[in-house]
Biopython code that builds the backbone (N, CA, C, O; Angstrom):
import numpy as np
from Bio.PDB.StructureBuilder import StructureBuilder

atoms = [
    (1, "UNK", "N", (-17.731, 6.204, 1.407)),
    (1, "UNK", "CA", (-17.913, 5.217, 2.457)),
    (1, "UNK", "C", (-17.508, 5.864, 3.764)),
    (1, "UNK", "O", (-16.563, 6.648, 3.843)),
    (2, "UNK", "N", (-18.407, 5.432, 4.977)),
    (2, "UNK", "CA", (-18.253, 5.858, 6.203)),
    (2, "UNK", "C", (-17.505, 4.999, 6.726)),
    (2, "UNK", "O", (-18.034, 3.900, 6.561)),
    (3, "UNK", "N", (-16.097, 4.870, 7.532)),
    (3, "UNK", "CA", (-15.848, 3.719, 8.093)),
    (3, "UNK", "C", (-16.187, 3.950, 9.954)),
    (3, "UNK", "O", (-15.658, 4.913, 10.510)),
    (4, "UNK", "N", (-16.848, 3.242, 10.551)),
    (4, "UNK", "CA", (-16.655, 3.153, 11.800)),
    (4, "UNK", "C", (-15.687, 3.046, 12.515)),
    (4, "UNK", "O", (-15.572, 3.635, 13.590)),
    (5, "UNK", "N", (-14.532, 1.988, 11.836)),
    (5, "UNK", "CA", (-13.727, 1.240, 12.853)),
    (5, "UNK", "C", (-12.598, 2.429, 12.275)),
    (5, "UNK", "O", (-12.389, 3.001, 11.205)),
    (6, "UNK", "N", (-11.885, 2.432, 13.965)),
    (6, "UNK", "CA", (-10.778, 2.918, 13.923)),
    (6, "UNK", "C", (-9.726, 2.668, 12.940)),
    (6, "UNK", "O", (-9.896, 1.488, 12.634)),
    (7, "UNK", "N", (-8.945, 3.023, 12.417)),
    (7, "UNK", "CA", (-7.684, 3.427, 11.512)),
    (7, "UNK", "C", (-6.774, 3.852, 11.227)),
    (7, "UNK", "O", (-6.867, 4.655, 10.299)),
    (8, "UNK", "N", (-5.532, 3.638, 11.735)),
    (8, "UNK", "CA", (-4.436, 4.381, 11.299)),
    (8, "UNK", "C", (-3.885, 4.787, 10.094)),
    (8, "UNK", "O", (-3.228, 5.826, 10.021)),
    (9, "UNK", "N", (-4.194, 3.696, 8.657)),
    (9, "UNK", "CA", (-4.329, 3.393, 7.703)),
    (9, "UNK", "C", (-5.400, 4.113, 6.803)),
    (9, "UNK", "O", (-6.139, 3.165, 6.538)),
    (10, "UNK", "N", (-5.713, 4.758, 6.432)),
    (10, "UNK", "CA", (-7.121, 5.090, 5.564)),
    (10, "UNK", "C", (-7.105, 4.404, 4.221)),
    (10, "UNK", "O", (-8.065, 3.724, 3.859)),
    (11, "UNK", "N", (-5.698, 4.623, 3.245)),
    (11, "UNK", "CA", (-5.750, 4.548, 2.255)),
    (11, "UNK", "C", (-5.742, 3.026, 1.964)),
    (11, "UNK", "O", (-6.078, 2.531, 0.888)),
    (12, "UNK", "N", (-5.334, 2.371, 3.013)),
    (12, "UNK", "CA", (-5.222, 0.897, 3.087)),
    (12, "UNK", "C", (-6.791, 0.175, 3.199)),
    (12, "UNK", "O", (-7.176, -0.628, 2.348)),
    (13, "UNK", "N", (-7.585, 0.564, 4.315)),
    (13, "UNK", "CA", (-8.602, 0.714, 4.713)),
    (13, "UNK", "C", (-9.658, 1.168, 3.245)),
    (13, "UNK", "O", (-10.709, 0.564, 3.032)),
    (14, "UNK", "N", (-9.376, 1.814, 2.729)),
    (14, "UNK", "CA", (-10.429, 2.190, 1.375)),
    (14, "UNK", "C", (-9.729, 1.359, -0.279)),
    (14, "UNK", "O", (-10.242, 1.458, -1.393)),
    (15, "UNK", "N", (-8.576, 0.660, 0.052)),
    (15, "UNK", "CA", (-8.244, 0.311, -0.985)),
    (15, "UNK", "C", (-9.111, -1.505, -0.796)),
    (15, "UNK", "O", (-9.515, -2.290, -1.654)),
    (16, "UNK", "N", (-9.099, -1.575, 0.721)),
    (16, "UNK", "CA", (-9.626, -2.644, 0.418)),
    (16, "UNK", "C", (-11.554, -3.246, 0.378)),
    (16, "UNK", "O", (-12.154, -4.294, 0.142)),
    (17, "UNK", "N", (-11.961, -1.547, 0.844)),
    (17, "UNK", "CA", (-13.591, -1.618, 0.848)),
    (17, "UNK", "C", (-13.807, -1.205, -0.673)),
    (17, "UNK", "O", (-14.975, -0.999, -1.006)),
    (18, "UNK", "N", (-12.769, -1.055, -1.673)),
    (18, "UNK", "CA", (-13.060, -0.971, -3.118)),
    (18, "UNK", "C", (-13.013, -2.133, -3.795)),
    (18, "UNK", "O", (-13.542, -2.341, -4.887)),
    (19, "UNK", "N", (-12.241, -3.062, -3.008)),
    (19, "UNK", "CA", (-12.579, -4.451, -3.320)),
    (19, "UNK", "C", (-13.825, -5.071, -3.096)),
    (19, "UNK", "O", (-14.527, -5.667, -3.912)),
    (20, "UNK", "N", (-14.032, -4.848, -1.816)),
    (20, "UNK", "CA", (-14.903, -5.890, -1.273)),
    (20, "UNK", "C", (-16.164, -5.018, -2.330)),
    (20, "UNK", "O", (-17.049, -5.719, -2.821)),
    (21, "UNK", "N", (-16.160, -3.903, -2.540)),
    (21, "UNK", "CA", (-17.725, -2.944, -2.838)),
    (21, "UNK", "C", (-17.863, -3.322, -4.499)),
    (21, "UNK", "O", (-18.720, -2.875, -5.262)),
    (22, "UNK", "N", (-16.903, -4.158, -4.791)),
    (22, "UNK", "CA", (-16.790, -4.733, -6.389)),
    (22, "UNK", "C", (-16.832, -3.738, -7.517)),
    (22, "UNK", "O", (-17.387, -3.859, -8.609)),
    (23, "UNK", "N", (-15.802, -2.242, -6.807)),
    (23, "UNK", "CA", (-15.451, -1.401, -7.786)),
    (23, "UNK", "C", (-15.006, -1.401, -8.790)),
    (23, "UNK", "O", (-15.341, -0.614, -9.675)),
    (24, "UNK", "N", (-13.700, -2.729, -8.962)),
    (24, "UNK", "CA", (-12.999, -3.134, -9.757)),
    (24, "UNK", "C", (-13.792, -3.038, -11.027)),
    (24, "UNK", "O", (-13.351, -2.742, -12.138)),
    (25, "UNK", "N", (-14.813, -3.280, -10.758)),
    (25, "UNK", "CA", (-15.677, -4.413, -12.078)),
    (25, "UNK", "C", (-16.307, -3.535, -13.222)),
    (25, "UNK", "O", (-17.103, -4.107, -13.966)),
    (26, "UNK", "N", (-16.102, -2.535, -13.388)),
    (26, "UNK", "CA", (-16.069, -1.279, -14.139)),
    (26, "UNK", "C", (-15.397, -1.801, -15.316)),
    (26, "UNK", "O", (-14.464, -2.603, -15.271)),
    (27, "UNK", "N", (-16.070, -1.161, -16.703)),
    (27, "UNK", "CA", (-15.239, -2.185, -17.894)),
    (27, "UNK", "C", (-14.048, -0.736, -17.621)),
    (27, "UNK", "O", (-12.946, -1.172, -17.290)),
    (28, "UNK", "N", (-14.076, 0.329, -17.676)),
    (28, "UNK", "CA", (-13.199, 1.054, -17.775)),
    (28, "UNK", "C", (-12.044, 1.244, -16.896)),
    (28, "UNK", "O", (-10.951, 1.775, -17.094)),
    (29, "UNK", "N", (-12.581, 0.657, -15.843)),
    (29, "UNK", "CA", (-11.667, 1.090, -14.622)),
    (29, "UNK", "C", (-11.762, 2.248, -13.762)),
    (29, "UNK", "O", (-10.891, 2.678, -13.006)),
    (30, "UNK", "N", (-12.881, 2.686, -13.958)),
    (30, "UNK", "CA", (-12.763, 4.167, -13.720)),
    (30, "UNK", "C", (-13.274, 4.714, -12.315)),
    (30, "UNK", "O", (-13.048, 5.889, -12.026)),
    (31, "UNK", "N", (-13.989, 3.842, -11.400)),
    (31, "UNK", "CA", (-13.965, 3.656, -10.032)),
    (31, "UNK", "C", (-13.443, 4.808, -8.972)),
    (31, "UNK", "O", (-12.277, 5.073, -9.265)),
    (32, "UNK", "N", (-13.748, 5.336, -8.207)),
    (32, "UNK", "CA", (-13.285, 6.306, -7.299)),
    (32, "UNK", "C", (-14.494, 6.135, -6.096)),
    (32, "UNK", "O", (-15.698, 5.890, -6.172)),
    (33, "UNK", "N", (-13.558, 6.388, -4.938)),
    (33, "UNK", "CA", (-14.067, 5.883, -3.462)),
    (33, "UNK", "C", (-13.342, 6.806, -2.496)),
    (33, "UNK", "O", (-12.179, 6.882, -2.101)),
    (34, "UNK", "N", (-14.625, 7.576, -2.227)),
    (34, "UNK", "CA", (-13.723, 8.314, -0.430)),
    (34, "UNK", "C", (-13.950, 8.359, 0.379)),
    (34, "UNK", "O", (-14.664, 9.334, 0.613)),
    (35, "UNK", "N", (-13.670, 7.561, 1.450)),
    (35, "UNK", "CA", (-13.714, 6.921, 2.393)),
    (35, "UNK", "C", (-13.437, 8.123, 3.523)),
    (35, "UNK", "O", (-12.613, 9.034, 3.446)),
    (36, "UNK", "N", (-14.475, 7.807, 4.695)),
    (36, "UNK", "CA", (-13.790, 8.560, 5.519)),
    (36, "UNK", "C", (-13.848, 7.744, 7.258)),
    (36, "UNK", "O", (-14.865, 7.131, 7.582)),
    (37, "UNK", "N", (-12.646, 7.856, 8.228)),
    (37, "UNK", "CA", (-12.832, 7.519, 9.226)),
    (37, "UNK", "C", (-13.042, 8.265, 10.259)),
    (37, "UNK", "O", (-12.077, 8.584, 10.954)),
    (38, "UNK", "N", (-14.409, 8.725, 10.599)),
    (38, "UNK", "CA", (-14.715, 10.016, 11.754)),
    (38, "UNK", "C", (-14.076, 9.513, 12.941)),
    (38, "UNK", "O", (-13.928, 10.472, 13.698)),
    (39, "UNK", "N", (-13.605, 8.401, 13.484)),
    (39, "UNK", "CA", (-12.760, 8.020, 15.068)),
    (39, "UNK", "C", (-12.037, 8.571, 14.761)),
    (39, "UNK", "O", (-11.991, 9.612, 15.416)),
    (40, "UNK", "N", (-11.009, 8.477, 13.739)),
    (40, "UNK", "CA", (-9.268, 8.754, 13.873)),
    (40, "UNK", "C", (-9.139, 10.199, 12.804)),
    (40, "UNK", "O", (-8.067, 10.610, 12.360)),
    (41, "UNK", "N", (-10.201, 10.690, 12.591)),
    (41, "UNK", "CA", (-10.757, 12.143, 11.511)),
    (41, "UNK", "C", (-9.474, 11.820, 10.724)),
    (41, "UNK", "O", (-8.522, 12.598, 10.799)),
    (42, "UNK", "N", (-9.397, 10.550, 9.868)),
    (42, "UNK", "CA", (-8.944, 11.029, 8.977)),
    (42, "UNK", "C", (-9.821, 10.231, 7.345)),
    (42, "UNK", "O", (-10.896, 9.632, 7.327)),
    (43, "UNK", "N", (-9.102, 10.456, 6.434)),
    (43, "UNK", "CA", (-9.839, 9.854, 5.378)),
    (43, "UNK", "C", (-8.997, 9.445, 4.282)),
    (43, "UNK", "O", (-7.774, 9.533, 4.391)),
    (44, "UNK", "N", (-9.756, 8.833, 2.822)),
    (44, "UNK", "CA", (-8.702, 8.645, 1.711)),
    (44, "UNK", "C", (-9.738, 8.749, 0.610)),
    (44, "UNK", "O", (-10.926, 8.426, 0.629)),
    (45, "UNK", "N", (-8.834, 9.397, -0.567)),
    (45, "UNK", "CA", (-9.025, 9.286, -1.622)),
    (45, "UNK", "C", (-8.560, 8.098, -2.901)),
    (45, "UNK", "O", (-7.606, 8.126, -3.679)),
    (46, "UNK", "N", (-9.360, 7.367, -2.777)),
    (46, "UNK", "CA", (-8.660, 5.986, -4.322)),
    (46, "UNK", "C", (-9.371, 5.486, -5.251)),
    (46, "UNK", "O", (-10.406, 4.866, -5.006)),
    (47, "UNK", "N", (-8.874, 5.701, -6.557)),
    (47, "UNK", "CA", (-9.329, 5.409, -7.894)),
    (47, "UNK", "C", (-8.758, 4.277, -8.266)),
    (47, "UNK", "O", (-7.568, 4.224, -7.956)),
    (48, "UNK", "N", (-9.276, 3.130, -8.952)),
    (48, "UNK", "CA", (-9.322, 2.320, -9.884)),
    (48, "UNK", "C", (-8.213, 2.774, -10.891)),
    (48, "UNK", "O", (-8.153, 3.799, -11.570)),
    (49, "UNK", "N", (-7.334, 1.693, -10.787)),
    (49, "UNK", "CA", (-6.170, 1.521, -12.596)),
    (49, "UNK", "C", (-6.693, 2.492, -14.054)),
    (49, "UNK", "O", (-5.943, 3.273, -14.640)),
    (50, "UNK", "N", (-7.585, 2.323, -14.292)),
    (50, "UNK", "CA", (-7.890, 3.183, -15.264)),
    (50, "UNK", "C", (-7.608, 4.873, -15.120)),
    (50, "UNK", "O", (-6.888, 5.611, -15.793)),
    (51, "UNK", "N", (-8.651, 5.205, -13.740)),
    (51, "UNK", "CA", (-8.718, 6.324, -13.242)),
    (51, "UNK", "C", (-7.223, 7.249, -12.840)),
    (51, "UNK", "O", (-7.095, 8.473, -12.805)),
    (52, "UNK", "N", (-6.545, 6.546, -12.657)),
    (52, "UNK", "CA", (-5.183, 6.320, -11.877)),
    (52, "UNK", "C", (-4.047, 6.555, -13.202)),
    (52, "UNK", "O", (-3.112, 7.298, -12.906)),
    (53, "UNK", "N", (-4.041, 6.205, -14.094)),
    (53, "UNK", "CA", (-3.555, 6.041, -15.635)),
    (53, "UNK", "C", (-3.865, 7.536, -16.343)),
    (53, "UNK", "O", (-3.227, 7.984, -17.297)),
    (54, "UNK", "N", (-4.876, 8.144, -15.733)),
    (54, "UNK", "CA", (-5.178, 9.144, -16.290)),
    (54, "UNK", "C", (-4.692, 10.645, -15.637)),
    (54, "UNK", "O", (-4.599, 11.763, -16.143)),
    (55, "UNK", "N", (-4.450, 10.166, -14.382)),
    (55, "UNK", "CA", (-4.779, 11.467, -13.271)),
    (55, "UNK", "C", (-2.951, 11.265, -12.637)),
    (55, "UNK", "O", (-2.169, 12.173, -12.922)),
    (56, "UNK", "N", (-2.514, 10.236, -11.937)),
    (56, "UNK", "CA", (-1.444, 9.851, -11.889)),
    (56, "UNK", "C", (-1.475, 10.368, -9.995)),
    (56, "UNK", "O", (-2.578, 10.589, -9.494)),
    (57, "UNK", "N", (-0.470, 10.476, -9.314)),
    (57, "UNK", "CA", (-0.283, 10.638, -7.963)),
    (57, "UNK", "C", (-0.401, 12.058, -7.153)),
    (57, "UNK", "O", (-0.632, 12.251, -5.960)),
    (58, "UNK", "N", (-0.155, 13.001, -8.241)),
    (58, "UNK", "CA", (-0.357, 14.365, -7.886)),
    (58, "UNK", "C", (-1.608, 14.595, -7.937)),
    (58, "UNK", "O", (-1.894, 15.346, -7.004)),
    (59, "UNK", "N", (-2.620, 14.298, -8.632)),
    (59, "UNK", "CA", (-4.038, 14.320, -8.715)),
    (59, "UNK", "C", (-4.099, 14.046, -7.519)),
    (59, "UNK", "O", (-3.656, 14.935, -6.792)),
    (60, "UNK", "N", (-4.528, 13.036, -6.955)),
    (60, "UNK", "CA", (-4.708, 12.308, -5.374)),
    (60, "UNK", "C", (-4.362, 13.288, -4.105)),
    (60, "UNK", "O", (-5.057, 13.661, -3.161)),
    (61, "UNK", "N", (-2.890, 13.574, -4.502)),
    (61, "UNK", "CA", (-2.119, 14.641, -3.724)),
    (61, "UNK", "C", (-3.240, 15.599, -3.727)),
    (61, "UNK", "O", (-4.037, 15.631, -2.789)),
    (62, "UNK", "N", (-3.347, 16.524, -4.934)),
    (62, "UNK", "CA", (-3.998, 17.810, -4.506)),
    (62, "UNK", "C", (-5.544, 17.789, -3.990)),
    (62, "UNK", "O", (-6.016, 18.547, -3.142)),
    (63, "UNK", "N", (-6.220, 16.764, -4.683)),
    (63, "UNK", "CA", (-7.409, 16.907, -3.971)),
    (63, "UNK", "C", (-7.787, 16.093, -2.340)),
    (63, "UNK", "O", (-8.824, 16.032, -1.680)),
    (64, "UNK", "N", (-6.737, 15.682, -2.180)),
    (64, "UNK", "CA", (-6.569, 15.449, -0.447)),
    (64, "UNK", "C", (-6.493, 16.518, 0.522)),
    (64, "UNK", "O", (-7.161, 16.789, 1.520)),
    (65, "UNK", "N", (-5.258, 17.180, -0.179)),
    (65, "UNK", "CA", (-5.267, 18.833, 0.278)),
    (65, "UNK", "C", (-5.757, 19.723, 0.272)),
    (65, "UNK", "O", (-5.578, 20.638, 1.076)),
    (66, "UNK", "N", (-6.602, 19.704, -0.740)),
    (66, "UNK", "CA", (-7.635, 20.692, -1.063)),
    (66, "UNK", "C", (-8.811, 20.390, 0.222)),
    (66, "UNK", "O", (-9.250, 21.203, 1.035)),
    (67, "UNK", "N", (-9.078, 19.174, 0.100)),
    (67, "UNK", "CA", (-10.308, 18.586, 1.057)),
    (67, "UNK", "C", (-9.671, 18.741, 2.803)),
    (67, "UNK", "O", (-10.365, 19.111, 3.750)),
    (68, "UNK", "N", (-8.279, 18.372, 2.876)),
    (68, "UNK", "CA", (-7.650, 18.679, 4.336)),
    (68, "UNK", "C", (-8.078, 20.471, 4.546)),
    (68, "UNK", "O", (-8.725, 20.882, 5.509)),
    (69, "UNK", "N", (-7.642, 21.203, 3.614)),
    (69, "UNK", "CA", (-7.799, 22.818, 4.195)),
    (69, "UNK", "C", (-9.403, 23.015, 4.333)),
    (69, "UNK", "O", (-9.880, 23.764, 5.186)),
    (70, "UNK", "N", (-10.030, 22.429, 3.606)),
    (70, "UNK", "CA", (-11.433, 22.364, 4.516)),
    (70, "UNK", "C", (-11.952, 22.267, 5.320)),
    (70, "UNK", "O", (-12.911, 22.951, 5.678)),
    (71, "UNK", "N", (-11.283, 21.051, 6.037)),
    (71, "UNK", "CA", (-11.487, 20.022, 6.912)),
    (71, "UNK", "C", (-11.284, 21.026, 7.880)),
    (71, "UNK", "O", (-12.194, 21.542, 8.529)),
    (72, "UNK", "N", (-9.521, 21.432, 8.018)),
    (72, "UNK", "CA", (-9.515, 21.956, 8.950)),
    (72, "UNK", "C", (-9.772, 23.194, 9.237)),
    (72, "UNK", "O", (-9.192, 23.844, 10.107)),
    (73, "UNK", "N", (-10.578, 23.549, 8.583)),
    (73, "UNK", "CA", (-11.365, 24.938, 8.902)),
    (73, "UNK", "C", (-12.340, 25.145, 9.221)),
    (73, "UNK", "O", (-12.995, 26.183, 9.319)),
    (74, "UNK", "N", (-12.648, 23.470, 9.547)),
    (74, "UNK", "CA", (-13.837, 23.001, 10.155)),
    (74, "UNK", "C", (-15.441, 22.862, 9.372)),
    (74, "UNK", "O", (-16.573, 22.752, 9.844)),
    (75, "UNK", "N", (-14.936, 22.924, 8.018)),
    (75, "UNK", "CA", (-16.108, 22.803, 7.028)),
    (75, "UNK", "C", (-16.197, 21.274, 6.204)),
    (75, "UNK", "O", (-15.745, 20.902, 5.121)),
    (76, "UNK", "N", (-16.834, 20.737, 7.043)),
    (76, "UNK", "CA", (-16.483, 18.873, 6.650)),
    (76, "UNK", "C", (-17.242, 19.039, 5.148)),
    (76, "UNK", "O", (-16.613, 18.777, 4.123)),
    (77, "UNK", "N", (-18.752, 19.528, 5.102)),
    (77, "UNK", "CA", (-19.359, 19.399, 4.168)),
    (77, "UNK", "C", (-18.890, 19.973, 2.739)),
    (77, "UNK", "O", (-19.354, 19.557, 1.677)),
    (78, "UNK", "N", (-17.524, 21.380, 2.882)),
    (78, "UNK", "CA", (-17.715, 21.806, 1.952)),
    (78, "UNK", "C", (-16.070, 20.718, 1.636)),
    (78, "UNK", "O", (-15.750, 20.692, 0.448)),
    (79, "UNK", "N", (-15.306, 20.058, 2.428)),
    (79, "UNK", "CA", (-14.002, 19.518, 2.120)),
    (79, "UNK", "C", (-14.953, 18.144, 1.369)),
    (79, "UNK", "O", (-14.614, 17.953, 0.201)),
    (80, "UNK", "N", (-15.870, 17.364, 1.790)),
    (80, "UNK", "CA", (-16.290, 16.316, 1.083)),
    (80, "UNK", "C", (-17.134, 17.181, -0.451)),
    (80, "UNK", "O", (-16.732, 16.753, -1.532)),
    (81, "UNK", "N", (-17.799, 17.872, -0.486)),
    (81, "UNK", "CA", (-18.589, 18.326, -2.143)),
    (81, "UNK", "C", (-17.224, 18.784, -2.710)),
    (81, "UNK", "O", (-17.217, 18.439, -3.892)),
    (82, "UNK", "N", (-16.089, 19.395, -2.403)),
    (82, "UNK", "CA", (-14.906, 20.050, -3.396)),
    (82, "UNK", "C", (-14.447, 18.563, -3.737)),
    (82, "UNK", "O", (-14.595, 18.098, -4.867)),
    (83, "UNK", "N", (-13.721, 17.649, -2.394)),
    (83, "UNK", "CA", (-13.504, 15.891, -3.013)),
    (83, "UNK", "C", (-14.421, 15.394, -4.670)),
    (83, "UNK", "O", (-14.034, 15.089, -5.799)),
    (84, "UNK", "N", (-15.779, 15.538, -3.996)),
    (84, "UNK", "CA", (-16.935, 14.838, -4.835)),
    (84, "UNK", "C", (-16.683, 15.660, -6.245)),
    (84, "UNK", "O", (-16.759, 15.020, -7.294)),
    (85, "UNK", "N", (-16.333, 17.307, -6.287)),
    (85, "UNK", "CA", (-16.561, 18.136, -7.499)),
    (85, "UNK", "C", (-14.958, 17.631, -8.460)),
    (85, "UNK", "O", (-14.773, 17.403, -9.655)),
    (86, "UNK", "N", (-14.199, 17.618, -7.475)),
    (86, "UNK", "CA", (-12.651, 17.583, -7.876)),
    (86, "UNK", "C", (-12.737, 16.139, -8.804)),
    (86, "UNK", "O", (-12.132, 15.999, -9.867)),
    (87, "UNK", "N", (-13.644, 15.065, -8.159)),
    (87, "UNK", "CA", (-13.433, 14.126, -9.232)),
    (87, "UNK", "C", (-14.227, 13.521, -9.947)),
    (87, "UNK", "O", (-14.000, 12.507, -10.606)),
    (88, "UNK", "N", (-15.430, 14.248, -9.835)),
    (88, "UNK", "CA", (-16.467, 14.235, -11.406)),
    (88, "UNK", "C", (-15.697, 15.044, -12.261)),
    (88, "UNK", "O", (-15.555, 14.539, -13.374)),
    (89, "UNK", "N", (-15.103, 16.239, -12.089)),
    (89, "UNK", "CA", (-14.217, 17.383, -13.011)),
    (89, "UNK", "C", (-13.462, 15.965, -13.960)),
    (89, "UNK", "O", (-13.577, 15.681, -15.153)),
    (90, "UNK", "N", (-12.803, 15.389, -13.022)),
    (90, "UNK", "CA", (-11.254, 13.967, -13.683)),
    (90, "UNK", "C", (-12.513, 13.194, -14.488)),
    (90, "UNK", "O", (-12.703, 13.149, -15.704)),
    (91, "UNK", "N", (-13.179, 12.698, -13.580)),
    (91, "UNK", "CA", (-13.742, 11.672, -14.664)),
    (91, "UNK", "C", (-14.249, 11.962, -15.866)),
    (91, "UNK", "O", (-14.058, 11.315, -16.895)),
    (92, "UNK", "N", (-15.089, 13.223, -15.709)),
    (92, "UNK", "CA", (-16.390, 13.899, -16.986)),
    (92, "UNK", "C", (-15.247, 14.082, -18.283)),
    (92, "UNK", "O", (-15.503, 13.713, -19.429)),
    (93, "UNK", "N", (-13.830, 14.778, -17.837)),
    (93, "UNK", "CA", (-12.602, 14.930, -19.044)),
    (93, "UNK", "C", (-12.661, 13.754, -19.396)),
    (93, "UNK", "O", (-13.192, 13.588, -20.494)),
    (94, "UNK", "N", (-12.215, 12.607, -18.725)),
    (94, "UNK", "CA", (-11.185, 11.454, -19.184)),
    (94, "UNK", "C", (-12.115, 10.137, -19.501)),
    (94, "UNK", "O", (-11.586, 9.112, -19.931)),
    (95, "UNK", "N", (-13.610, 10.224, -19.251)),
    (95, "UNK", "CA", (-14.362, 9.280, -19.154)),
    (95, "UNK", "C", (-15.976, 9.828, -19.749)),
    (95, "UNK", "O", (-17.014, 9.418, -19.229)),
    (96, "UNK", "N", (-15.964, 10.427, -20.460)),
    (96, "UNK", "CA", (-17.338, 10.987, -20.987)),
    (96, "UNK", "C", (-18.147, 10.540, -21.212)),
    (96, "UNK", "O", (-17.870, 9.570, -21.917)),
    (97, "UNK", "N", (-19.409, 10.644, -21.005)),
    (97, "UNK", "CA", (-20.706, 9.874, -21.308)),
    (97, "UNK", "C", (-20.943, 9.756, -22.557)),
    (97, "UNK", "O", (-20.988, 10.736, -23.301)),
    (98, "UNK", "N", (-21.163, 8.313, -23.030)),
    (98, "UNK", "CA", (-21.912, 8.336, -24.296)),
    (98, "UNK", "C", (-23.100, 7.429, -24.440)),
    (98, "UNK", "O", (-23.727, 6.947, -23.496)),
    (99, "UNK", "N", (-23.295, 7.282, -25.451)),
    (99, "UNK", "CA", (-25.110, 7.082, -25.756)),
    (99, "UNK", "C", (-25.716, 5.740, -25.371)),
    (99, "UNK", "O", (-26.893, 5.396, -25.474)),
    (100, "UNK", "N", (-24.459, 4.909, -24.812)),
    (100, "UNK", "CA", (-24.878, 3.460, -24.509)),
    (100, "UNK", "C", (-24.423, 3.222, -22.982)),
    (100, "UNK", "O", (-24.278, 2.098, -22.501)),
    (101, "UNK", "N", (-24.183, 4.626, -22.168)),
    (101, "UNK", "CA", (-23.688, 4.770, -20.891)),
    (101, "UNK", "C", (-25.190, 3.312, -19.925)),
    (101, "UNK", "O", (-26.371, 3.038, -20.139)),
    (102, "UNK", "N", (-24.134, 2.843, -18.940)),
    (102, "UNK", "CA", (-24.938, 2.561, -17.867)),
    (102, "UNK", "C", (-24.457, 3.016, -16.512)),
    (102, "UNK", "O", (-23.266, 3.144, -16.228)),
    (103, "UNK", "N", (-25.555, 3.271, -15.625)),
    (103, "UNK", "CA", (-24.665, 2.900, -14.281)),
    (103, "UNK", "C", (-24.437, 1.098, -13.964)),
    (103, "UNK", "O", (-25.238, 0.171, -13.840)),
    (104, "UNK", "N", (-22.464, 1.217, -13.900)),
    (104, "UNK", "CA", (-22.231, 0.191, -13.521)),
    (104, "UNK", "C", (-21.862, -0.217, -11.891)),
    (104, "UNK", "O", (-21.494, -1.364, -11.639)),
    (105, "UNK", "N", (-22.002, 0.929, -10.686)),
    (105, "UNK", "CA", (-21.800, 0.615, -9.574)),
    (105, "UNK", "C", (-23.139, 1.381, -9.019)),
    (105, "UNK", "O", (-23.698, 2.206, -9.742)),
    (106, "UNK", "N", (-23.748, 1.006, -7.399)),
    (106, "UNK", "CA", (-24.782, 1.245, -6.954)),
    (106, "UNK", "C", (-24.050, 2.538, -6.601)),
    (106, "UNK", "O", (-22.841, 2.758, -6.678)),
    (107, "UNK", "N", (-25.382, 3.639, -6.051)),
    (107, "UNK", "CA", (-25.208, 5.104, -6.011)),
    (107, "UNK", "C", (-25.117, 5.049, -4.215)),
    (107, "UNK", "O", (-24.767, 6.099, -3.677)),
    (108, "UNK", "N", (-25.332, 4.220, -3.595)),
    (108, "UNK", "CA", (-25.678, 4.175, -2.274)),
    (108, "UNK", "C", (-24.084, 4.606, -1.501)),
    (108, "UNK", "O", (-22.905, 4.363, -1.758)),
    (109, "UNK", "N", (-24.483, 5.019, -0.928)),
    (109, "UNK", "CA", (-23.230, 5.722, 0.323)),
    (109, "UNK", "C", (-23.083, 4.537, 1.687)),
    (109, "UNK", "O", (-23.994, 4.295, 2.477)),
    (110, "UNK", "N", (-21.926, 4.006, 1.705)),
    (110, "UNK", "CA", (-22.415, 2.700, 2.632)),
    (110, "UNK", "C", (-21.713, 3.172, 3.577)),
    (110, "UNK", "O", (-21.660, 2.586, 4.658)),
]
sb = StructureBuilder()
sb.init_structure("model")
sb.init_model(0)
sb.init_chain("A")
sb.init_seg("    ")
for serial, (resi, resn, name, xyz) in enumerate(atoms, 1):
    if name == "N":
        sb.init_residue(resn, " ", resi, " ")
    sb.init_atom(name, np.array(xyz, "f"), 0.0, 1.0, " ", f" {name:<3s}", serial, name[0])
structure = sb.get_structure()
């Protein structure tokens, strides 16, 4: 998610466009959203209870950091695909596809 509006907050700010975007609603929980605010250049990384159960706070930690030394090296595109790679890697372990898979959230980038 792109946010327009200014932010001091990110993680606050994306915990609650995971509400409104009806992430929750995942039978697994397994939900992940990264939000970014280009006014205040900053952004957040947040997973769903399930996701969160699996990965725990240091997860979050490192791939923030990982995506910040990008950032500031001025490579936005490659700090958002390492974000995007860092947590298909979490999910594909902890959440594997099987034979009755659906997509349960839209693919759209809002």
């Amino acid at each position: 998610v792109v946010s327009p509006r200014k932010t001091e907050e990110p993680v606050a700010l994306a915990q609650r466009e995971f509400e409104r975007l009806g992430m929750t609603q995942t039978a697994a929980r397994n939900g992940v959203l990264i939000l970014l605010a280009p006014a205040t250049r900053r952004f957040a990384v947040v997973g769903d209870t399930g996701v969160h159960e699996k990965c725990g706070d240091d997860f979050w930690s490192e791939v923030a950091a990982a995506m910040t030394a990008e950032f500031q090296r001025g490579d936005f595109t490659a700090g958002l695909v390492l974000g995007i790679e860092r947590c298909g890697t979490l999910l594909a372990e902890h959440f594997p596809r099987t034979g009755n898979d659906r997509n349960e959230l839209p693919d759209e980038i809002g």
